[in-house]
Structures are given as structure tokens and as C-alpha cells.
C-alpha positions in Angstrom: 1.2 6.5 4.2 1.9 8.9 6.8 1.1 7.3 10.4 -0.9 9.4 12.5 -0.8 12.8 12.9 1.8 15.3 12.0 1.6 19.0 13.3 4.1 22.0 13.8 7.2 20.8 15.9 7.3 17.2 13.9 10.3 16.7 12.1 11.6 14.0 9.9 11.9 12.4 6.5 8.3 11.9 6.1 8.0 15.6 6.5 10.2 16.3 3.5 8.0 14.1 1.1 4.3 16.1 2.7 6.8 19.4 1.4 7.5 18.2 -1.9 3.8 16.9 -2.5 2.2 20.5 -1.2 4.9 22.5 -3.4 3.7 19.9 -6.4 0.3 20.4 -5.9 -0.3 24.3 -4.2 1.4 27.6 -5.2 3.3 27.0 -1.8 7.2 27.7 -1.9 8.4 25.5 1.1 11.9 24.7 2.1 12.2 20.8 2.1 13.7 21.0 5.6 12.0 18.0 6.9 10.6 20.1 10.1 6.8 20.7 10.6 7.1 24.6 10.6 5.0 27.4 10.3 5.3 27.8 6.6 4.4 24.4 6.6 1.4 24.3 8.5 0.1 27.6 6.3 0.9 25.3 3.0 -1.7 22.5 4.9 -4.3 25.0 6.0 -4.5 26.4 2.6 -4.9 22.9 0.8 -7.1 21.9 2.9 -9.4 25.2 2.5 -9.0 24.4 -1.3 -10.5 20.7 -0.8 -13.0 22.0 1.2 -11.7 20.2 4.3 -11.7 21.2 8.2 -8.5 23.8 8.1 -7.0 22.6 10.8 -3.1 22.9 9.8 -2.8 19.7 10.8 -2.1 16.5 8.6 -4.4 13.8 9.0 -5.7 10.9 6.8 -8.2 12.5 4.5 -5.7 15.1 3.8 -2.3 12.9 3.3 -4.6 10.8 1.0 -6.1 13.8 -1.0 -2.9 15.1 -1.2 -0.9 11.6 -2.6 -3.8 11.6 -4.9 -3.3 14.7 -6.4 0.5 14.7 -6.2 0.5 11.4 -8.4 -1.8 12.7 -10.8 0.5 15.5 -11.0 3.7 13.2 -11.6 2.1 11.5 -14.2 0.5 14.8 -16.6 2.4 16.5 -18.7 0.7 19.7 -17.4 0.2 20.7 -13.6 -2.1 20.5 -11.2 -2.4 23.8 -9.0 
């Protein structure tokens, strides 16, 4: 689980794998670049409008662990989530 907070300007490996699960589980087409961009902070704010969460841009707890949840479900049906 993601430690903290993560916001634009973060950048690391941990990054990458919140890329892959938003571009698993959204209609977002992010670069896996590892850095907390603008693209990336869009792909958050629109999850978390979707969930019904504060749209911050911003990944916190509730959203890393909504967003795990749904990107395992996803892994695991033969059919998407979106």
C-alpha cells in the first residue's frame, strides 16, 4: 500500500503501479513514467469523481484502496471493469 500521500511533483516506482491501476480501471491513457504529472492527477480526479469521492487530485487512502480493489477485480475477470 501506498504510504502517505502522493501528489503532482512525486515520482517513483510506486507511481508507475497507481498508472497501471488507473489505466486498468478508467478510460485514462497515461504514460507509465513513474512521475506524479498532470495527466496523472486528471486520471485521480476523475476516479475519484466516479467513486463519488472528494476530487482532490490527490492520492490518499480511501482512494489507493478503492482503486487496488477494483484493479484486482479487474485482473481476475475475464471482462473489464471501466
Amino acid at each position: 500500500m501506498i504510504q502517505g500521500y502522493y501528489d503532482r511533483g512525486d515520482r517513483e516506482r510506486r507511481i508507475r503501479i497507481l498508472q497501471r491501476m488507473l489505466r486498468a480501471v478508467t478510460d485514462a491513457s497515461l504514460e507509465e513514467n513513474g512521475q506524479y504529472d498532470g495527466a496523472t492527477r486528471s486520471a485521480v480526479q476523475q476516479f475519484q469523481r466516479s467513486r463519488g469521492f472528494p476530487t482532490t487530485g490527490i492520492t490518499d487512502r480511501i482512494t489507493w484502496e478503492e482503486l487496488s480493489r477494483l484493479y484486482a477485480e479487474n485482473q481476475t475477470s475475464p471482462v473489464g471493469i471501466r
